[in-house]
C-alpha atoms as one frame of an Amber mdcrd trajectory, in Angstrom:
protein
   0.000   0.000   0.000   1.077   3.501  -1.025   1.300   5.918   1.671   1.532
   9.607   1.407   3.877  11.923   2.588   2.565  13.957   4.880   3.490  17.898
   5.009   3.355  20.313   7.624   3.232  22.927   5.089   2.293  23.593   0.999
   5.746  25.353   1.225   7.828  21.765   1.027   6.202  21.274  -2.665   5.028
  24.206  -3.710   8.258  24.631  -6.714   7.301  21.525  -7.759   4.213  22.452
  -9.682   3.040  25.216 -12.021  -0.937  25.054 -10.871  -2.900  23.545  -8.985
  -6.554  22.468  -9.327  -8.361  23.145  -5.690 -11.291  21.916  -4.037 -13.569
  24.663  -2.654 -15.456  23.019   0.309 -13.895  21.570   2.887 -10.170  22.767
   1.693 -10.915  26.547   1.415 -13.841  26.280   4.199 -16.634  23.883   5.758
 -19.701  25.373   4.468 -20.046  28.207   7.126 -16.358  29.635   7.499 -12.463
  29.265   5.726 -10.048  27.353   7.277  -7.607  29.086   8.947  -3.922  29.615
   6.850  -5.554  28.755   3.663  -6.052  31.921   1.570  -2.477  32.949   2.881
  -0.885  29.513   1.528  -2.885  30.169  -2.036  -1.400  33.877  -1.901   2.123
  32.749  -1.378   1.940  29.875  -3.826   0.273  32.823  -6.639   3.047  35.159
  -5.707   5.364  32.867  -6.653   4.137  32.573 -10.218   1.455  29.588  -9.737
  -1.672  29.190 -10.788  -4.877  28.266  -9.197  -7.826  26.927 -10.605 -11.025
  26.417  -8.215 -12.601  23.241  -9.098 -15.815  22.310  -7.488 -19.180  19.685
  -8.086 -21.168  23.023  -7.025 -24.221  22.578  -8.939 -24.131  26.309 -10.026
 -22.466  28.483 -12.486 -18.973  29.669 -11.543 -20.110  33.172 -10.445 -22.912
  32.480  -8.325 -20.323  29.506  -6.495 -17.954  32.438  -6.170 -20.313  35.288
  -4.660 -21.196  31.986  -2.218 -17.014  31.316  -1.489 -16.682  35.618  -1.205
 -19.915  35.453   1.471 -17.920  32.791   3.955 -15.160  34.781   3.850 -12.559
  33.755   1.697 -10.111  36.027  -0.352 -10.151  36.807  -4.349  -6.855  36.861
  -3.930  -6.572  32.975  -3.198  -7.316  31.786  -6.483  -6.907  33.142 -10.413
 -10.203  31.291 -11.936 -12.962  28.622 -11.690 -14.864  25.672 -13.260 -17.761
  24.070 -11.550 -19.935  20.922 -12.375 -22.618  23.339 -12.819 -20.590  25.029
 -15.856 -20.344  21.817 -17.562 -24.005  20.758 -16.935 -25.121  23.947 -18.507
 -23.992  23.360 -21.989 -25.044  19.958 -21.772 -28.562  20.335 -21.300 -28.080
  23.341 -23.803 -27.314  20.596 -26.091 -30.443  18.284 -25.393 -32.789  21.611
 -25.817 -30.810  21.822 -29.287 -32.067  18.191 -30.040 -35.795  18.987 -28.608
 -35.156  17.708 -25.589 -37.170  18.384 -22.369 -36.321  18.791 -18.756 -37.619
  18.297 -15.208 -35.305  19.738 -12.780 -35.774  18.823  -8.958 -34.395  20.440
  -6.530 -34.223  23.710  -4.232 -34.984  27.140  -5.069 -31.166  28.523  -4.862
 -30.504  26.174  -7.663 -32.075  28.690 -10.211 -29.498  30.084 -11.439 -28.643
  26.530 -12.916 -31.508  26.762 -15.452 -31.490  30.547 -16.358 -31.205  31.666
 -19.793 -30.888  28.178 -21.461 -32.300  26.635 -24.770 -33.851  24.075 -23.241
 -37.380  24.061 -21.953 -38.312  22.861 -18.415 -41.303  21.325 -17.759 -43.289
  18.818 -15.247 -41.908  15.247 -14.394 -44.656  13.910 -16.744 -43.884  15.890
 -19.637 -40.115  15.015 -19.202 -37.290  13.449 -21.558 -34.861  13.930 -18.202
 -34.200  14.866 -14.921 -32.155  17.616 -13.610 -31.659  16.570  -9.799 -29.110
  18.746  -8.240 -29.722  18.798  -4.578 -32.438  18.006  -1.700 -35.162  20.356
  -1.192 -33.881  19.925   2.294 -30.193  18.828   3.213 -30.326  19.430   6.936
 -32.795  16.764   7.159 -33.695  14.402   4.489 -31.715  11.352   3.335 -31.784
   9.656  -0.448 -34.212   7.140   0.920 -36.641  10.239   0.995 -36.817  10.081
  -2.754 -36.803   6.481  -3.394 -40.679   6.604  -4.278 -39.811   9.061  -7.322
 -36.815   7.462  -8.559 -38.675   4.826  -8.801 -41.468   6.848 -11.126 -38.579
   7.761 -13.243 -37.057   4.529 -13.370 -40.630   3.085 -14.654 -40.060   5.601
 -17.274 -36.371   4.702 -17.687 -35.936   8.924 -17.299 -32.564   9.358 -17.353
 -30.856  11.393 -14.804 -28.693  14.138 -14.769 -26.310  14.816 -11.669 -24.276
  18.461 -11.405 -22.772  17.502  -8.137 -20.731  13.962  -7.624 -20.347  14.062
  -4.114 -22.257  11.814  -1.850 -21.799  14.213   1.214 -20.552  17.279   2.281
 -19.513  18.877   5.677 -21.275  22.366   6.784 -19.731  23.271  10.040 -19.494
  20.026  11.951 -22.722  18.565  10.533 -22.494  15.828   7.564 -25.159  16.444
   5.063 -26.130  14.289   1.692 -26.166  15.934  -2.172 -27.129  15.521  -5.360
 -24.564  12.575  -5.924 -26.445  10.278  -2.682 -29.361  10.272  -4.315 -27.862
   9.576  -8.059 -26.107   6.340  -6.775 -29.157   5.455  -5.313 -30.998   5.702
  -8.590 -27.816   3.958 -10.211 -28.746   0.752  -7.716 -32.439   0.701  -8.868
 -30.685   0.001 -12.240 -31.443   3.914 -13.519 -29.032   5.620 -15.864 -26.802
   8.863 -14.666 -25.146  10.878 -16.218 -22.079  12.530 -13.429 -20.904  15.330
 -14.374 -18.209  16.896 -12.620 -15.051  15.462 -10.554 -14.267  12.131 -10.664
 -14.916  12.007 -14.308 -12.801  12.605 -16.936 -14.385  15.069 -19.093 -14.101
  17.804 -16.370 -10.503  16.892 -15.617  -9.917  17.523 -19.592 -11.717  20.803
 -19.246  -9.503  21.876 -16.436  -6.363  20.812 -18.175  -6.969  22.911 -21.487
  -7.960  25.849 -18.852  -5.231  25.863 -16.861  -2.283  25.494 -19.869  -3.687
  28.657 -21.545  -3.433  30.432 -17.977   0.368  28.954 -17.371   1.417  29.518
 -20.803   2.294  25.981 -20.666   1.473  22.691 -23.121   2.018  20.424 -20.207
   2.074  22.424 -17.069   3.309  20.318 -13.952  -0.396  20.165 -12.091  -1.174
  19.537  -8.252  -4.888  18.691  -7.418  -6.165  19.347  -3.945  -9.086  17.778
  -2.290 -10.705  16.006   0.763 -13.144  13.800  -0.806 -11.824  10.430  -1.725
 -14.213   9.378  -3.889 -14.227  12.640  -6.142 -10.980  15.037  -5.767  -8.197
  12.171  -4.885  -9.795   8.975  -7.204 -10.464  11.911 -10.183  -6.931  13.075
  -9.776  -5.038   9.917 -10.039  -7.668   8.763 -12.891  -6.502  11.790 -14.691
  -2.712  11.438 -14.217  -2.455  14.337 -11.964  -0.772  13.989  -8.368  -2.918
  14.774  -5.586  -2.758  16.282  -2.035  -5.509  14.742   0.395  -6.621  17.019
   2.630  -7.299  14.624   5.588  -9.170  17.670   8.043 -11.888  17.884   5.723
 -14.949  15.694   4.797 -12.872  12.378   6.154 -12.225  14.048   9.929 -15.580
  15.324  10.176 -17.098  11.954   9.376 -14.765  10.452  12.265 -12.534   8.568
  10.273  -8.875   8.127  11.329  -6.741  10.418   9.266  -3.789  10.381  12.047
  -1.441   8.883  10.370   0.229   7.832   6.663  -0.732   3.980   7.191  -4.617
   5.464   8.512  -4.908   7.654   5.364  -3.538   5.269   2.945  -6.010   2.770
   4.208  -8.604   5.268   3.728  -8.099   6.220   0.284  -7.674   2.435  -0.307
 -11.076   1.728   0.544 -12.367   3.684  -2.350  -9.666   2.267  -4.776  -7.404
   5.082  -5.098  -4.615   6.949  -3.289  -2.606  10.343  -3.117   1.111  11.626
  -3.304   1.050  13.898  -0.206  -1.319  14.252   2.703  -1.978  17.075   5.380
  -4.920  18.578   8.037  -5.565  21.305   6.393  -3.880  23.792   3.532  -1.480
  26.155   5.063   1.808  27.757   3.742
């Protein structure tokens, strides 16, 4: 088993890469504040010439995730652009309007901005070609088995289903709440067809590349991705060739797991197939 090395600082690698791809929540923050030394370690790493690309399964065009990121308090000066799962999902479904598809979109009402100004009509589950599920009406309290009775409505229809945001959970303060990617799986074990967009899969990892080598000036820039979820930032990194720094303080700690140690972490990121170059509690300089 591969175990990480684990850093007390960004400082001991930053030379060793011209950008870096970053997770937004729980490596800049935990849903209700930043972590402490991380918008100082992005500043130093930027002022050395490096660039940083914010990559996130927000289900929500990159402005609206960054008025969000500006809101908890983090810096504009951490980070030099971003590309969310919600970017992506937009000009997909502005594809299927293009081919007279229709759309039923589920979720909550600060999701909007997902849908506006597309060629794509939305309409009622019945009138549907797809779904559009990118979140619970309400995370603080329902689970994916709270929509098992309409997955299995669209499954009767074989709908298929789109999801903007990959991750199963997400941290928000020291509570651990379910997404859009919980109740996707879920519909994936009913034998319903997904389609993920977003990290771990490759087609945002491709997007990110092309970004980031017209920001660095570089073909092949030397590229560092940074993330505490194992089954999205550290499996989609390694998928995609690109060496990866776990951030073991974030989703992992606050779901109790033991991230005190290489041999703990390894094992960790082994559970979920996958594993990561370097390892720290949180990102500081």
């Amino acid at each position: 088993m591969s175990l990480p090395q684990m850093l007390s600082g960004f400082s001991e690698i930053a030379a060793n890469y011209d950008a870096l791809i970053v997770d937004i929540w729980g490596v800049l923050h935990n849903g209700r504040a930043p972590f402490a030394g991380v918008d100082t370690a992005l500043k130093n790493y930027r002022e050395t010439g490096g660039k940083v690309l914010l990559l996130s399964n927000a289900p929500r065009p990159g402005p609206s995730a960054l008025k969000r990121l500006h809101a908890i308090g983090n810096s504009p000066d951490s980070y030099d652009d971003i590309l969310t799962s919600g970017d992506a999902v937009r000009a997909l479904m502005n594809e299927m309007g293009a081919q007279g598809q229709k759309i039923c979109h589920i979720g909550p009402d600060k999701d909007a901005d997902l849908m506006a100004d597309l060629a794509v009509e939305f309409v009622d589950e019945d009138a549907a070609d797809a779904i559009l599920f990118s979140g619970m009406y309400d995370d603080d309290e329902e689970t994916p088995d709270d929509y098992a009775d309409m997955l299995a409505r669209f499954r009767a229809r074989a709908l298929p289903l789109l999801c903007p945001n990959p991750d199963r959970t997400v941290m928000v303060g020291d509570k651990i709440i379910y997404c859009a990617g919980a109740v996707a799986e879920l519909y994936e074990d009913m034998g319903g067809t997904v389609t993920w967009v977003g990290k771990p899969y490759p087609t945002v990892y491709a997007r990110a590349r092309a970004q980031l080598s017209d920001m660095t000036g570089v073909d092949a820039p030397r590229l560092l991705a940074i993330g505490d979820g194992p089954k999205t930032d550290i499996l989609g990194a390694e998928a995609a060739g690109i060496d990866a720094l776990f951030i073991a303080g974030g989703l992992a700690a606050a779901s109790g797991a033991d991230v005190n140690s290489p041999d703990a972490i390894a094992a960790l990121l082994a559970d979920e197939n996958t594993k990561a170059r370097y390892a720290m509690r949180h990102l500081v300089w």
